[in-house]
C-alpha positions as CSV (number, residue, x, y, z in Angstrom):
1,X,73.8,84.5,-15.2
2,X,77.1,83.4,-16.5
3,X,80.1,84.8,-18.3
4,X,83.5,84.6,-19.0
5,X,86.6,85.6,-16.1
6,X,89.0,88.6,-17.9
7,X,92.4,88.2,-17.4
8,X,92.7,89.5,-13.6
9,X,89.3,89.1,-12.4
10,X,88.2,86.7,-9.8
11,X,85.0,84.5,-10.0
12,X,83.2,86.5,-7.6
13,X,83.9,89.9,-9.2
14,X,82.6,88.4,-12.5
15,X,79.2,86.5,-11.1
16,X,78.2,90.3,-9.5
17,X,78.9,92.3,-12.3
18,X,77.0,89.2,-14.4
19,X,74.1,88.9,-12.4
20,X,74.0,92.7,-12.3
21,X,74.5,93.0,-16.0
22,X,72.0,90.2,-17.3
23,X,69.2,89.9,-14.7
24,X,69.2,93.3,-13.2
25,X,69.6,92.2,-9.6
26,X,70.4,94.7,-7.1
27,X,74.8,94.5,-6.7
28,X,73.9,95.3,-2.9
29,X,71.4,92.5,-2.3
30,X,74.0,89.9,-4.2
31,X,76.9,91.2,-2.0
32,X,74.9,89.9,1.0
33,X,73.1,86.8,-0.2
34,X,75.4,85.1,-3.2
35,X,77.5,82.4,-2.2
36,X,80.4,79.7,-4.1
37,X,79.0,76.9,-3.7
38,X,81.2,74.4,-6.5
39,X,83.0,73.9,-9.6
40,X,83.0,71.9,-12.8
41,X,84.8,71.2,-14.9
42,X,85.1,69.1,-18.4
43,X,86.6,68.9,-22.1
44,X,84.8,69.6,-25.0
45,X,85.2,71.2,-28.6
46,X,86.2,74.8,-28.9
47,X,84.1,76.8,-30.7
48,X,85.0,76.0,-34.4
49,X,84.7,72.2,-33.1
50,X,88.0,71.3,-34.1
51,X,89.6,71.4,-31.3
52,X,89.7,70.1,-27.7
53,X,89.5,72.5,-24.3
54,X,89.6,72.5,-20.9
55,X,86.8,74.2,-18.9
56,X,86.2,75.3,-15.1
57,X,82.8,76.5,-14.7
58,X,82.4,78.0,-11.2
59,X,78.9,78.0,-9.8
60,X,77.3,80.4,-7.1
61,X,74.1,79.7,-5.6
62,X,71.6,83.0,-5.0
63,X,68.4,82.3,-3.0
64,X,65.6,85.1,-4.1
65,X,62.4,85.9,-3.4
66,X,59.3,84.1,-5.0
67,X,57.9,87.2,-6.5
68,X,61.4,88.4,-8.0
69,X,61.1,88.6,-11.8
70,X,64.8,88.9,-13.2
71,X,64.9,92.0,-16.1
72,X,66.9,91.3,-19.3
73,X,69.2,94.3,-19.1
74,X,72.2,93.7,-21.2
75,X,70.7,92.4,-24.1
76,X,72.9,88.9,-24.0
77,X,69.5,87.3,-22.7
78,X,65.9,87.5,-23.8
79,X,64.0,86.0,-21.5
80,X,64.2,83.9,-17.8
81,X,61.8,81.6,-16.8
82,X,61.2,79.7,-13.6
83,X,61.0,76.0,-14.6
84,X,59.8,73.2,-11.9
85,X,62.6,70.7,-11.0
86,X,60.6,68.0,-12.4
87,X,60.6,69.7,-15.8
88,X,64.4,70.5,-15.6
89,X,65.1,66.8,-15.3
90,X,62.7,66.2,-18.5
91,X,64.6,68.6,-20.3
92,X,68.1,67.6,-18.8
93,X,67.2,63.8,-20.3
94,X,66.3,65.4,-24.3
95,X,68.5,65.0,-27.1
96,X,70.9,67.9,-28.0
97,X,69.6,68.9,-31.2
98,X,72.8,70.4,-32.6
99,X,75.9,70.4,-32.2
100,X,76.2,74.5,-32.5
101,X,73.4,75.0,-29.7
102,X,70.9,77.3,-31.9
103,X,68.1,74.7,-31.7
104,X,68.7,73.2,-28.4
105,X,66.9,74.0,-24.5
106,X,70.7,75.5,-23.5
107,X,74.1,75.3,-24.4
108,X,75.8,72.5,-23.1
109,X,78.1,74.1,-20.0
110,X,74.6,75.3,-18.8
111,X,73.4,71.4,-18.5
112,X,76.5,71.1,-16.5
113,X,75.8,73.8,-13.8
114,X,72.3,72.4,-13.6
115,X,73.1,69.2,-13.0
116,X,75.8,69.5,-10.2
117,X,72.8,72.3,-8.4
118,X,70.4,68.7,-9.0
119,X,73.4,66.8,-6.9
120,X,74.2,69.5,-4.5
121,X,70.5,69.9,-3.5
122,X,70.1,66.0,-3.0
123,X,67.7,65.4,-6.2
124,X,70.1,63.3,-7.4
125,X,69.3,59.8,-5.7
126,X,73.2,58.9,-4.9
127,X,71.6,55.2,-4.9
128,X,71.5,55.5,-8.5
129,X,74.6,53.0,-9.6
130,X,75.5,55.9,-12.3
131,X,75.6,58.3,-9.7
132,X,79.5,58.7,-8.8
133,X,80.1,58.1,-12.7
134,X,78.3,61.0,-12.8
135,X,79.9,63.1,-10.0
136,X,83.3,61.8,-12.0
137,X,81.8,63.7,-14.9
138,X,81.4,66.5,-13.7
139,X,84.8,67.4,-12.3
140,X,86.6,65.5,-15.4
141,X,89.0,67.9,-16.2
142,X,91.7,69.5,-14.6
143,X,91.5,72.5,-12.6
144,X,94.6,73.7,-13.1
């Protein structure tokens, strides 16, 4: 789940009432079990591509059962699938398609998010002599 923070509301807030909103997961069982785990951040176009801005992507990490299926509810998603790390990192390495995201695997920010979870969880070989290029990458921007 992801969305934007309103003026006022805290990262946490926003990640419940997201995950709540999109997936359909129980606000009581994420109280208990979601935790902050990071934060990216980079500088890329804004949305009519001709401009530059800043972003801070704050990332939770939410540990649920194998059976759970999550439930479209909002209608800003259509479907969820459960993809097998080796796959992710096929479809991390494919070309972006276009620039405005309708024909690509995800929108870029999402790549993001999945790649810092890849180096969090030790997937990531930190051998790798791009690897702190990388790490450099993903907290390229300023926070503040």
């Amino acid at each position: 789940a992801a969305g934007g923070l309103a003026a006022g509301v805290l990262p946490r807030q926003a990640i419940l009432s997201e995950c709540t909103e999109e997936a359909g997961i129980d606000e009581s069982y994420l109280q208990e079990r979601i935790r902050a785990v990071s934060a990216v951040s980079y500088t890329g176009f804004n949305d009519d591509m001709w401009g530059l801005k800043r972003d801070v992507l704050f990332c939770f990490d939410l540990e649920l059962p194998l059976n759970f299926e999550p439930e479209p509810v909002d209608g800003e998603m259509e479907s969820f699938q459960k993809i097998p790390i080796d796959s992710l990192l096929e479809m991390l390495a494919s070309p972006i398609l276009k620039a405005d995201d309708s024909d690509n695997l995800w929108k870029p920010n999402v790549g993001v998010v999945l790649i810092d979870f890849l180096v969090r969880h030790g997937i990531l070989d930190s051998d790798d002599p791009y690897f702190l290029e990388l790490i450099d990458a993903l907290r390229g921007a300023r926070c503040a």
